[in-house]
C-alpha atoms as one frame of an Amber mdcrd trajectory, in Angstrom:
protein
 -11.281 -10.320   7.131 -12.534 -12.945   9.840 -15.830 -13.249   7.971 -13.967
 -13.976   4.722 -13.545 -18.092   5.003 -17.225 -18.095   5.850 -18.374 -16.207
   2.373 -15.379 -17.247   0.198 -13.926 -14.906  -2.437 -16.856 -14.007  -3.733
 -18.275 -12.335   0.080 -14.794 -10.878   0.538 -14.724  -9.163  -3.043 -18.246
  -7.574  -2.338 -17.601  -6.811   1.356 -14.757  -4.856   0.636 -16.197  -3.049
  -2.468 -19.018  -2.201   0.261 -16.783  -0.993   2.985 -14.510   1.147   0.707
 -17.218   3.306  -0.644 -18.646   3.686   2.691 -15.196   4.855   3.776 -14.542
   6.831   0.785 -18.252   8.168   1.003 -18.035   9.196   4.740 -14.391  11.063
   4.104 -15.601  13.344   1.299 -19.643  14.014   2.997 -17.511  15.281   6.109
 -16.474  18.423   4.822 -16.715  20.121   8.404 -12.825  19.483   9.121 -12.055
  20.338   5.132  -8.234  20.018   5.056  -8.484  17.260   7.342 -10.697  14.815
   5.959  -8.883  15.528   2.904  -5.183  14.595   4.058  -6.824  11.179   5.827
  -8.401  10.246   2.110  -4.958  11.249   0.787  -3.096   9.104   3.061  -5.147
   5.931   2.771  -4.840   5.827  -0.578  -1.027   5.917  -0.017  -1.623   3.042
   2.624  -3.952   1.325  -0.116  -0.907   1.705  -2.597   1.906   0.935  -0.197
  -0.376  -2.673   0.896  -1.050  -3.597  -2.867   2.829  -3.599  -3.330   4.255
  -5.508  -0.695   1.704  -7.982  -1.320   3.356  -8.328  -4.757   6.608  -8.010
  -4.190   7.203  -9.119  -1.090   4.201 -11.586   0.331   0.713 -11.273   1.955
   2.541 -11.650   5.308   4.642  -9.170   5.041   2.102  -7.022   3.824   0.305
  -7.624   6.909   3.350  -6.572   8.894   3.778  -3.128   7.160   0.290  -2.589
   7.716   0.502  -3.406  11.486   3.725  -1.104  11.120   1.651   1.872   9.716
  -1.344   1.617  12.002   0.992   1.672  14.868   2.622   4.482  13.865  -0.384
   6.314  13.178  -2.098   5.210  16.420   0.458   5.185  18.999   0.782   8.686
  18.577  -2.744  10.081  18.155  -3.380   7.732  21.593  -0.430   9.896  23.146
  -1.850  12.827  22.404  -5.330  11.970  23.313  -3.662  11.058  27.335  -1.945
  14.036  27.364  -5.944  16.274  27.173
C-alpha cells in the first residue's frame, strides 16, 4: 500500500496478485493446525468480501475504517490472550 504511488496501478495490481497467493499458498501448505488454518482462510475471504463492498457502497475511506474495525477486533483480543500466558 505505501509502495503503491511509487509503481502506479500497474505495481499495485501485480503486488497484490503476488501477496494473495502467497497468503492463500501458506494457509492451505500449513495443514499442521487443520481446522485452524482452515477457519483463518475462511474468514479472510469474508474480510476480502466485506472490504470489496464498502468500497462500493460506501467509499474507500470507509472501507479503510471497517477494516481497521475488524483487525482490531481480531487483534485486541488474541493480544489479551497472549498477556494473560
Amino acid at each position: 500500500m505505501i509502495c503503491q504511488p511509487n509503481f502506479g496501478v500497474p505495481g499495485g495490481l501485480t503486488t497484490y496478485l503476488i501477496g494473495g497467493f502467497t497468503f492463500g499458498l501458506t494457509r492451505i501448505a500449513g495443514r499442521t493446525l487443520g481446522a485452524a488454518n482452515a477457519i483463518g482462510l475462511a474468514a479472510s475471504a469474508l474480510v476480502t468480501s466485506a472490504f470489496s463492498w464498502a468500497c462500493d457502497a460506501l467509499s474507500v475511506p470507509a472501507a479503510f475504517l471497517l477494516l481497521a474495525a475488524i483487525t482490531a477486533a481480531v487483534a485486541g483480543p488474541a493480544m489479551a490472550g497472549l498477556r494473560r500466558q
